[in-house]
Structure formats: C-alpha cells, structure tokens
N, C-alpha and C positions, 0 to 999 in steps of 0.2 A: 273841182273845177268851178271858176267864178264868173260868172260872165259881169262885168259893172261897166259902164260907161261915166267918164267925167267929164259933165258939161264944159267947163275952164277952169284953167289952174286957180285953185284956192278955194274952189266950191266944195260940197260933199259929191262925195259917189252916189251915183242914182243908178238903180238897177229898174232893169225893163220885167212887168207882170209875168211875160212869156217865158222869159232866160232865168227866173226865179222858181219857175216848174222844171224847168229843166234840171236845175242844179239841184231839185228834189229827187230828181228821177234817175239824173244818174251821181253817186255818190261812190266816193270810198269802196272799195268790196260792196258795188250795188253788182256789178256787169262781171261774166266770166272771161280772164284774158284771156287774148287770142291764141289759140295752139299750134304753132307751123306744124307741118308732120310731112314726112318722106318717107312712104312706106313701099315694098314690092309688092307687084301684083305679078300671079303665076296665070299662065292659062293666057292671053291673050297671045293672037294670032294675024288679026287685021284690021284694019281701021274702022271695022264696026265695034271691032272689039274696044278699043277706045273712047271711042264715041257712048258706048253705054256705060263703062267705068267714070268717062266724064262728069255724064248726065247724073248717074248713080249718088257723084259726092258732089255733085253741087247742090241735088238736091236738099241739103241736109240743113238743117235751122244752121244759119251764120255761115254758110261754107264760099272759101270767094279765093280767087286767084288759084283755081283747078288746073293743073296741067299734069298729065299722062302721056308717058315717052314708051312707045311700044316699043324700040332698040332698046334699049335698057330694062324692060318691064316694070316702072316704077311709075308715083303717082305722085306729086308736090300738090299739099292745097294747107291753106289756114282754115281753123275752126272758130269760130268766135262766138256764137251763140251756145247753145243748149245740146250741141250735139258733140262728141267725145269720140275719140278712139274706137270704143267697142262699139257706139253707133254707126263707124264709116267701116269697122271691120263686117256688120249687119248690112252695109247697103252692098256692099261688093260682093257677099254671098248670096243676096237676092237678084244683083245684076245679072249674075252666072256666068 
C-alpha cells in the first residue's frame, strides 16, 4: 500500500514523511489477516451469560465485530491481530 500525493498533472509524485512510515510499517505479509470465525458456545443460559462470552472475545488483541446469539448458542466475531482460534477457545474456558 502507497500513499503519494500529486501536486498537478505533469509534476513528480511527492510522498508525505509520515505515509512513508507508514508504508514501512505496514507491508506485504507485515500484518496477520483477519479471521471471521463462527463457532458454538455450549453452556450459556442467560443474558449474563452472553455478556461475559462477549466481553471474553473482545477482549483478545484485534477482536471486533463480537456478537453471541444465546437462541442459537453460537458466537460471530473477526480476529485480526495476534490472537487465534485456540486463544478465543482459552478466553471462553476462563469466561466459564
């Protein structure tokens, strides 16, 4: 990803100090892509119970778009940062 700005047609491309760290920072296979996951969760009973399964997976490095459907007993959320499958299978057996 590039970030350039061109002043007017026919000029050269000028990039900004700031968007040229950036373009360091994030590169090619720099970043883990995101993971949707839809997994069941057994065991809940009532709307605290959801609430702490919530709480459980968002806390996790990169976790966003959390939602747990206690009629269904399942759990939709993306992973994006540092944390995996067997990390959200670890937060939901410490949520209990």
């Amino acid at each position: 990803m590039r970030f350039n700005f061109r002043r007017a047609p026919g000029r050269p491309t000028r990039t900004i100090p700031i968007l040229d760290a950036m373009n360091t920072a994030i590169r090619p296979g720099g970043l883990p892509a995101p993971i949707a996951l839809n997994i069941p969760v057994e065991g809940m009973s009532c709307a605290s119970c959801v609430k702490r399964v919530e709480q459980a997976l968002a806390a996790l490095p990169g976790a966003r778009d959390v939602a747990v459907n206690l009629a269904t007993n399942r759990a939709s959320f993306v992973l994006g940062g540092d944390a995996g499958p067997a990390e959200a299978a670890a937060a939901l057996a410490n949520a209990g």
